[in-house]
N, CA, C and O atoms as CSV, one atom per row, in Angstrom:
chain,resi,resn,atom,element,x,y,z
A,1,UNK,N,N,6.970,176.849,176.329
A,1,UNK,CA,C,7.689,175.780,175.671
A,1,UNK,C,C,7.378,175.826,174.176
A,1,UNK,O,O,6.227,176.004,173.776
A,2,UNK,N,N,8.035,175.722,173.658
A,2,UNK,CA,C,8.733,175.531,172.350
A,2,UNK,C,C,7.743,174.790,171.527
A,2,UNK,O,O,6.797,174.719,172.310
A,3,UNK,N,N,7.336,174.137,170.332
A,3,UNK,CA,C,6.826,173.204,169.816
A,3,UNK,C,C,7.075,173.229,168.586
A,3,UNK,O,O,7.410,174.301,168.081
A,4,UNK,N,N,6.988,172.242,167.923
A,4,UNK,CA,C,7.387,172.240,166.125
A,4,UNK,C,C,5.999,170.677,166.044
A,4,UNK,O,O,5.483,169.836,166.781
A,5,UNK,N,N,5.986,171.181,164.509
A,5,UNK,CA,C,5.004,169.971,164.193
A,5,UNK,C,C,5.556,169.134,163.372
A,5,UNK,O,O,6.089,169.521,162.332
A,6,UNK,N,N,5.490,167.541,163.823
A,6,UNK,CA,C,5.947,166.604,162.668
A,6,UNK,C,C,4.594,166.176,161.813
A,6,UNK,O,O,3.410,166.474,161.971
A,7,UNK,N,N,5.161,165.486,161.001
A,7,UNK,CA,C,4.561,165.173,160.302
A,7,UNK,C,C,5.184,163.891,159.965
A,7,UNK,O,O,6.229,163.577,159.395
A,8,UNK,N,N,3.640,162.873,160.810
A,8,UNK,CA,C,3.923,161.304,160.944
A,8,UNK,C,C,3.354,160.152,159.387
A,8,UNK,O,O,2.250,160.343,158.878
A,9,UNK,N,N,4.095,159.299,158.977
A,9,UNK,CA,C,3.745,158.700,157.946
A,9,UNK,C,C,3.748,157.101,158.242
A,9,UNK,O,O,4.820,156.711,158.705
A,10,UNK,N,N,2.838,156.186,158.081
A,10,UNK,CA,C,2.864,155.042,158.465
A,10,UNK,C,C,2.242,154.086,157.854
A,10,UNK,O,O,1.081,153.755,158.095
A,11,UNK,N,N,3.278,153.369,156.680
A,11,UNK,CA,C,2.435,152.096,156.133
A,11,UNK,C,C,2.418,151.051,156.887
A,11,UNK,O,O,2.868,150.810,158.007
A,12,UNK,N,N,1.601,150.224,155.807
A,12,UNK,CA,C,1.121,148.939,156.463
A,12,UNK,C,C,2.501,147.864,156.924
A,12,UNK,O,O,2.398,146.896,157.677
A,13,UNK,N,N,2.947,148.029,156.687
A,13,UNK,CA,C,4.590,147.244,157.172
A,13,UNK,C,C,6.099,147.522,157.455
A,13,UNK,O,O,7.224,147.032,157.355
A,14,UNK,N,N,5.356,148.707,157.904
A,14,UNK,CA,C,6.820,149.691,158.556
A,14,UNK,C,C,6.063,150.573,159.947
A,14,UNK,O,O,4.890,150.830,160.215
A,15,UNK,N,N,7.215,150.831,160.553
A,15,UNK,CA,C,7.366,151.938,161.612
A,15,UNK,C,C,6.626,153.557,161.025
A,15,UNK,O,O,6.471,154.040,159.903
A,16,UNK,N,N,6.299,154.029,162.428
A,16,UNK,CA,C,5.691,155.012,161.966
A,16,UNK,C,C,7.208,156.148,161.447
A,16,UNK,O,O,8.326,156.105,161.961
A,17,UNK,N,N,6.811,156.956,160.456
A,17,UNK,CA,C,8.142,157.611,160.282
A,17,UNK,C,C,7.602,159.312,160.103
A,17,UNK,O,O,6.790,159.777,159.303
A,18,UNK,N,N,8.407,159.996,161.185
A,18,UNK,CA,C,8.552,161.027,161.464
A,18,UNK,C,C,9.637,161.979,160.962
A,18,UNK,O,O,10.834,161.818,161.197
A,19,UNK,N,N,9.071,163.079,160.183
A,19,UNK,CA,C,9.494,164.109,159.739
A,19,UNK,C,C,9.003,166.049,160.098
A,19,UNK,O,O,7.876,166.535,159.999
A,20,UNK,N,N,10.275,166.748,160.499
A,20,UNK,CA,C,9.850,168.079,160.656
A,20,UNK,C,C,9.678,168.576,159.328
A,20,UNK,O,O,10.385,168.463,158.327
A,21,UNK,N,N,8.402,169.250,159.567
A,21,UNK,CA,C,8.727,170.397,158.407
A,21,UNK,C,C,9.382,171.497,157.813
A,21,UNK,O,O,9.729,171.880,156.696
A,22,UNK,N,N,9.430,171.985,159.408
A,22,UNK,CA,C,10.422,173.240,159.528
A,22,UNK,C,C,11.805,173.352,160.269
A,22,UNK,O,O,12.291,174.227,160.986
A,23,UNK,N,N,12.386,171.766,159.689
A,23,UNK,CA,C,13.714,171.512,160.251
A,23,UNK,C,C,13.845,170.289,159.570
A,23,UNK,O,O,13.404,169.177,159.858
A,24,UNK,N,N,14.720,170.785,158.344
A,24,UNK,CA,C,14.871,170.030,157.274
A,24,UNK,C,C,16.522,169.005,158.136
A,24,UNK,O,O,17.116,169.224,159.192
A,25,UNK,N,N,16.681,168.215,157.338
A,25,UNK,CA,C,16.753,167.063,158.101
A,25,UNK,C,C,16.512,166.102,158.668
A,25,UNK,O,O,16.683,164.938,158.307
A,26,UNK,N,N,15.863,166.722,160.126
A,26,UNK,CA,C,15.412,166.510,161.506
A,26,UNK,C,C,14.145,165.177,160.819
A,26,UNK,O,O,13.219,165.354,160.027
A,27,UNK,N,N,14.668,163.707,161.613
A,27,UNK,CA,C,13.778,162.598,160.881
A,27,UNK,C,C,14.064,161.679,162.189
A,27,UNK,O,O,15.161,161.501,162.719
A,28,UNK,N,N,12.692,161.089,162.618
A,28,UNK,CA,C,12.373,160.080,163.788
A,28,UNK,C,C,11.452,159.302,163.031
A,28,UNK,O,O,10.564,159.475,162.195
A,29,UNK,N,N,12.185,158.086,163.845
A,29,UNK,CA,C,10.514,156.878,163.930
A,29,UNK,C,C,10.587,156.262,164.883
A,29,UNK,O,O,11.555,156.177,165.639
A,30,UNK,N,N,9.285,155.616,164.988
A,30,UNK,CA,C,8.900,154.410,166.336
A,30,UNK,C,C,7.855,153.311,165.498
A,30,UNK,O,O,7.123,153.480,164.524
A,31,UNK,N,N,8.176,151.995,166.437
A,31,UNK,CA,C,7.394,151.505,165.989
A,31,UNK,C,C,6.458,151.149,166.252
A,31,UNK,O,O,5.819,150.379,165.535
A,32,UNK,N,N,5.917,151.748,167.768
A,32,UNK,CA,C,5.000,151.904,168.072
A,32,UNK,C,C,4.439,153.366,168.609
A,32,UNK,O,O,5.271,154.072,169.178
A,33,UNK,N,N,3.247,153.815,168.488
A,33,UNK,CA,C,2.471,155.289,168.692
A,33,UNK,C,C,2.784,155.417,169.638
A,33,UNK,O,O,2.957,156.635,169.673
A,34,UNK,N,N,3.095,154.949,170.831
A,34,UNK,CA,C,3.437,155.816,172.089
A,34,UNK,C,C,4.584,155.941,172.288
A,34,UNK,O,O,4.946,156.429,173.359
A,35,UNK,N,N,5.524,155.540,171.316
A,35,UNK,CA,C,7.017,156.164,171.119
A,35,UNK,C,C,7.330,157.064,170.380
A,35,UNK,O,O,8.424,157.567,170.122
A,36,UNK,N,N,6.105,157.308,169.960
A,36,UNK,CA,C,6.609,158.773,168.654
A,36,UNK,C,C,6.497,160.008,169.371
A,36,UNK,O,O,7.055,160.709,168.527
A,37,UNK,N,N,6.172,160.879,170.373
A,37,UNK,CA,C,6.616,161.433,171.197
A,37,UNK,C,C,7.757,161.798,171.672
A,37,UNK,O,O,8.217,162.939,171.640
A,38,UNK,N,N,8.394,160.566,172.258
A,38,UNK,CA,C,9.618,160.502,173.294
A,38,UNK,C,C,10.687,160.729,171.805
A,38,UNK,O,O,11.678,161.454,171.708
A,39,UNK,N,N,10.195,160.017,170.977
A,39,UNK,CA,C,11.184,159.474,169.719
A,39,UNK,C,C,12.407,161.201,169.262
A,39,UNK,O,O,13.556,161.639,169.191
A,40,UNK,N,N,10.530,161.579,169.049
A,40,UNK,CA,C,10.668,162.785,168.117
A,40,UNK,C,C,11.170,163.946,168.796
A,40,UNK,O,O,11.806,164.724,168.086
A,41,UNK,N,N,11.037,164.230,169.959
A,41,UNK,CA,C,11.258,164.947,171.201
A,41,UNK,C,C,12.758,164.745,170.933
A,41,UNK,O,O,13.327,165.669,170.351
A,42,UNK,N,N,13.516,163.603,171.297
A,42,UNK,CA,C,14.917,163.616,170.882
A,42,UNK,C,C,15.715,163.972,170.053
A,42,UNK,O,O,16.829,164.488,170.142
A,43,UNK,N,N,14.879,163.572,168.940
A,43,UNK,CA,C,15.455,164.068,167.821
A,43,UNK,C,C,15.843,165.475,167.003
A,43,UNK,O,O,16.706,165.742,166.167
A,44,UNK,N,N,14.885,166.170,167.590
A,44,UNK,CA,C,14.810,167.443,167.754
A,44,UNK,C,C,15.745,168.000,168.584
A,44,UNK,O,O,16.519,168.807,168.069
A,45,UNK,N,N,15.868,167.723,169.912
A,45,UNK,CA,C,17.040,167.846,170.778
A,45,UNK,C,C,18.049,167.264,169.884
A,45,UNK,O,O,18.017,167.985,168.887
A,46,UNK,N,N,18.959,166.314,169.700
A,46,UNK,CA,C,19.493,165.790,169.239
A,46,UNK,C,C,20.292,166.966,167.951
A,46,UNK,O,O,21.457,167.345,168.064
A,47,UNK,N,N,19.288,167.419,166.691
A,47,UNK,CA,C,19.030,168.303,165.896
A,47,UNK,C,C,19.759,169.633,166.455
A,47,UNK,O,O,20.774,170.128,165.965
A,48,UNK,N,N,19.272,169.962,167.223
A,48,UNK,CA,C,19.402,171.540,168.084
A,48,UNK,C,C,20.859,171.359,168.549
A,48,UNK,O,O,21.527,172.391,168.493
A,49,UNK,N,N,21.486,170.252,168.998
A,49,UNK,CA,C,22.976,170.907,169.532
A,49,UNK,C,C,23.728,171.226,167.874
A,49,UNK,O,O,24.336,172.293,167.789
A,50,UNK,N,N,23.706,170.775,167.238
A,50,UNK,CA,C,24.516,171.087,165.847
A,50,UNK,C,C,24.358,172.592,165.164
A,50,UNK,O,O,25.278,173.129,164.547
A,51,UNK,N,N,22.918,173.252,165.387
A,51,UNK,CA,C,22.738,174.218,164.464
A,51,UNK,C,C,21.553,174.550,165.251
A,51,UNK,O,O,20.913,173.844,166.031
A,52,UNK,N,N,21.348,176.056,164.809
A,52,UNK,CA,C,20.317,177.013,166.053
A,52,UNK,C,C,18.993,176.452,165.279
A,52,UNK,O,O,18.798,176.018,164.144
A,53,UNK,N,N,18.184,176.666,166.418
A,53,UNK,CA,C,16.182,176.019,165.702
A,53,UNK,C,C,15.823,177.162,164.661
A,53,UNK,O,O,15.954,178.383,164.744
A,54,UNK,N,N,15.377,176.436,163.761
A,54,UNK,CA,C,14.914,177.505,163.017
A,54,UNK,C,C,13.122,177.852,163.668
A,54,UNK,O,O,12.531,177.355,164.627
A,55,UNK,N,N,12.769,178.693,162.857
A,55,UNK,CA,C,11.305,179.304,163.948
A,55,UNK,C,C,10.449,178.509,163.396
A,55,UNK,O,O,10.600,178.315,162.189
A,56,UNK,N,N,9.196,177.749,164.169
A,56,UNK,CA,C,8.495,176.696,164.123
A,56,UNK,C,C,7.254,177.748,163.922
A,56,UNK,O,O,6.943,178.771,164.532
A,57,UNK,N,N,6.636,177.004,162.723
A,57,UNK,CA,C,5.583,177.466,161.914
A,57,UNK,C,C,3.877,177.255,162.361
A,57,UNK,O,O,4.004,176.119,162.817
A,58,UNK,N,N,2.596,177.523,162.517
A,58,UNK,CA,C,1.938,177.356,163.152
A,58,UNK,C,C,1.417,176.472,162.356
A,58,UNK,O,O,1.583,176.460,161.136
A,59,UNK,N,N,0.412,175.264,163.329
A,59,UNK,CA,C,-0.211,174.462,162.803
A,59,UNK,C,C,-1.188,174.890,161.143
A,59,UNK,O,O,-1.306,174.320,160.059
A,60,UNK,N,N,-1.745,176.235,161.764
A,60,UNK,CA,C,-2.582,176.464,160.795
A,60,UNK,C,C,-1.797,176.786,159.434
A,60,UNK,O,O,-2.303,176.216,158.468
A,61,UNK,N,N,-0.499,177.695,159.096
A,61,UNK,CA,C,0.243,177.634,158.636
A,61,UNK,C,C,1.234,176.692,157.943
A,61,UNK,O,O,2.005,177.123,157.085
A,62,UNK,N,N,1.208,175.183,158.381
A,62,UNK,CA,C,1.298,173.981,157.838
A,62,UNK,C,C,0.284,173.737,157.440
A,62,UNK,O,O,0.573,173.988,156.270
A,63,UNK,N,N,-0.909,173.393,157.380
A,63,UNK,CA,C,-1.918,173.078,157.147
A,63,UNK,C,C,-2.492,173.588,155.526
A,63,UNK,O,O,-3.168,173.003,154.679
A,64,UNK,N,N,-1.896,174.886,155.573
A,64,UNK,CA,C,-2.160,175.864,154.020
A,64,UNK,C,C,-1.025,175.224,153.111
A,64,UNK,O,O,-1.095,175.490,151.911
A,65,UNK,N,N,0.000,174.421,153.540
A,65,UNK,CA,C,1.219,174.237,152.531
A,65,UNK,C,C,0.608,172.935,151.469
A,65,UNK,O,O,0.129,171.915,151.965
A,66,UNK,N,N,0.688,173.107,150.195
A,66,UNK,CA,C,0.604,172.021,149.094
A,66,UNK,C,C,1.408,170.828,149.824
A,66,UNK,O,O,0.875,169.920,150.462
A,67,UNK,N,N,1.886,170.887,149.751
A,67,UNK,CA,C,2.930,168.975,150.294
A,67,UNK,C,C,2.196,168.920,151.759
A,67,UNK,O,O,2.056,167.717,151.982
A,68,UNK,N,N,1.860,169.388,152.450
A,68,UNK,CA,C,1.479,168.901,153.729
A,68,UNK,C,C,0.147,168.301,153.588
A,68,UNK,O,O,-0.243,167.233,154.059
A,69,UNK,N,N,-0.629,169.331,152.713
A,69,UNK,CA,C,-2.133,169.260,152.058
A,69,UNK,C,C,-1.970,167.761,151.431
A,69,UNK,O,O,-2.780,166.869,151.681
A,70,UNK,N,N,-1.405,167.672,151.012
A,70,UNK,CA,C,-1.164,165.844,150.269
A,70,UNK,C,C,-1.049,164.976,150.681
A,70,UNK,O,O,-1.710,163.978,150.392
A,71,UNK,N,N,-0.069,165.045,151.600
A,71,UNK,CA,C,0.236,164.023,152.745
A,71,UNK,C,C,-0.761,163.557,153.554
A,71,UNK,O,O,-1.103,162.390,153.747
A,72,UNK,N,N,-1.363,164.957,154.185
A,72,UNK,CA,C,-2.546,164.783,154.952
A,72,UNK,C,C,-3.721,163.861,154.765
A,72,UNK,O,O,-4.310,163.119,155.550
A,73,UNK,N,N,-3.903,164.166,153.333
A,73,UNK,CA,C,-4.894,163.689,152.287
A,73,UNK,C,C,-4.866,161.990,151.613
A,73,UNK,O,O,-5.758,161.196,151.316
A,74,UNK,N,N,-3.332,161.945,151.564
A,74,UNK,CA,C,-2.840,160.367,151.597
A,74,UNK,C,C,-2.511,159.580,152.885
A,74,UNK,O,O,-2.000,158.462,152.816
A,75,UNK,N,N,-2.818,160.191,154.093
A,75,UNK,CA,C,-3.172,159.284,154.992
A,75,UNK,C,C,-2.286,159.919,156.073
A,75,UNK,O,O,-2.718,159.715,157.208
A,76,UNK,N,N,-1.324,160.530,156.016
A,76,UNK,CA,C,-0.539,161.225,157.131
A,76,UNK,C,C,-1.131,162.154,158.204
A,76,UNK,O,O,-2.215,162.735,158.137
A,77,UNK,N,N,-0.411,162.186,159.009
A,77,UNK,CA,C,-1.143,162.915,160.611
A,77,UNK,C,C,-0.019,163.909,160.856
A,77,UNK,O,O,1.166,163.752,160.560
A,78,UNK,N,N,-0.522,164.843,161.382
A,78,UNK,CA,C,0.150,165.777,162.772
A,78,UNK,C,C,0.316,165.324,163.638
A,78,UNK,O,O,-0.353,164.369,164.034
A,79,UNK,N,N,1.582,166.008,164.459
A,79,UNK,CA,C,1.765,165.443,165.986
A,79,UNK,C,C,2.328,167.122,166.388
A,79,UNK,O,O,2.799,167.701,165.409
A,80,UNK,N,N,2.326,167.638,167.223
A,80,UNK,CA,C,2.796,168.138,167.701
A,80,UNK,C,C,4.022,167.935,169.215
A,80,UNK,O,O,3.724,167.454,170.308
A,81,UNK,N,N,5.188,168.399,168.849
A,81,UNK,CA,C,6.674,167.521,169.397
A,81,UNK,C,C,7.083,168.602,170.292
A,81,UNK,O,O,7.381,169.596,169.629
A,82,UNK,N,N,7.205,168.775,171.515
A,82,UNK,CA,C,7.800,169.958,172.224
A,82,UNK,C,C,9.467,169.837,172.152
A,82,UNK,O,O,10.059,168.766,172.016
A,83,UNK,N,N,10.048,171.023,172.258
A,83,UNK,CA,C,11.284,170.667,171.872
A,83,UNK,C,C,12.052,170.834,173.588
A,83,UNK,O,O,11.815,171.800,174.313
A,84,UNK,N,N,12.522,170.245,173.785
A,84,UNK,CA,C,13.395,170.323,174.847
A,84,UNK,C,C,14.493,171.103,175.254
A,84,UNK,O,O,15.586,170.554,175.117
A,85,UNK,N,N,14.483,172.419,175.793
A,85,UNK,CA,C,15.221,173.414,175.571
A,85,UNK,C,C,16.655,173.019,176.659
A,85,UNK,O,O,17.806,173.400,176.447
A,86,UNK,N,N,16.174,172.126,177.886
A,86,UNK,CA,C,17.544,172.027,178.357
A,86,UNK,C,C,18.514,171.131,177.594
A,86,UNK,O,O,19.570,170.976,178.206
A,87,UNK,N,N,18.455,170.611,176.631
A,87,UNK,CA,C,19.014,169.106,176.080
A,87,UNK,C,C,19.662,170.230,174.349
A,87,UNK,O,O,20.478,169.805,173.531
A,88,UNK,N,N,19.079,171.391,174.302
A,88,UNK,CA,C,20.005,172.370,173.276
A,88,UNK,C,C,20.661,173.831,173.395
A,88,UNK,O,O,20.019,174.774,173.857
A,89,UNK,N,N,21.959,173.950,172.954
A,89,UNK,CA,C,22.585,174.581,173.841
A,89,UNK,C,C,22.273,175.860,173.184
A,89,UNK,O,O,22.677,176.918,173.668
């Protein structure tokens, strides 16, 4: 199975908000943590019937990027999102 990493952002008075890195566009939120999963999982599906996946980059490989390095650093998290291959054609 498949996986891409978001990259979750969450202030103090909003929903958590979910972004791919390596699927520009591709944007989920929940407003609660045990919906960011299911959320992001969709969205990705969702993403995939319009236009083919582009190739999902390795954690460690996000991890080396300047903007991720920042984010990280200003308070943002990883999630790792499996993508749902029957739900893209």
């Amino acid at each position: 199975m498949t996986h891409y990493i978001a990259l979750v952002h969450k202030d103090t008075d909003s929903a958590f908000g979910v972004q791919f890195p390596d699927v520009p566009g591709c944007y989920s939120a929940a407003d609660d943590m045990a919906d960011l999963i299911c959320n992001a999982t969709e969205a990705l599906s969702l993403w995939g019937e319009d236009a083919p996946m582009p190739k999902a980059r390795s954690i460690d490989a996000l991890k080396r990027d300047k903007s991720i390095k920042r984010d990280l650093a200003e308070g943002a998290f990883l999630l790792s999102v499996p993508l749902d291959h029957r739900a893209v054609s």
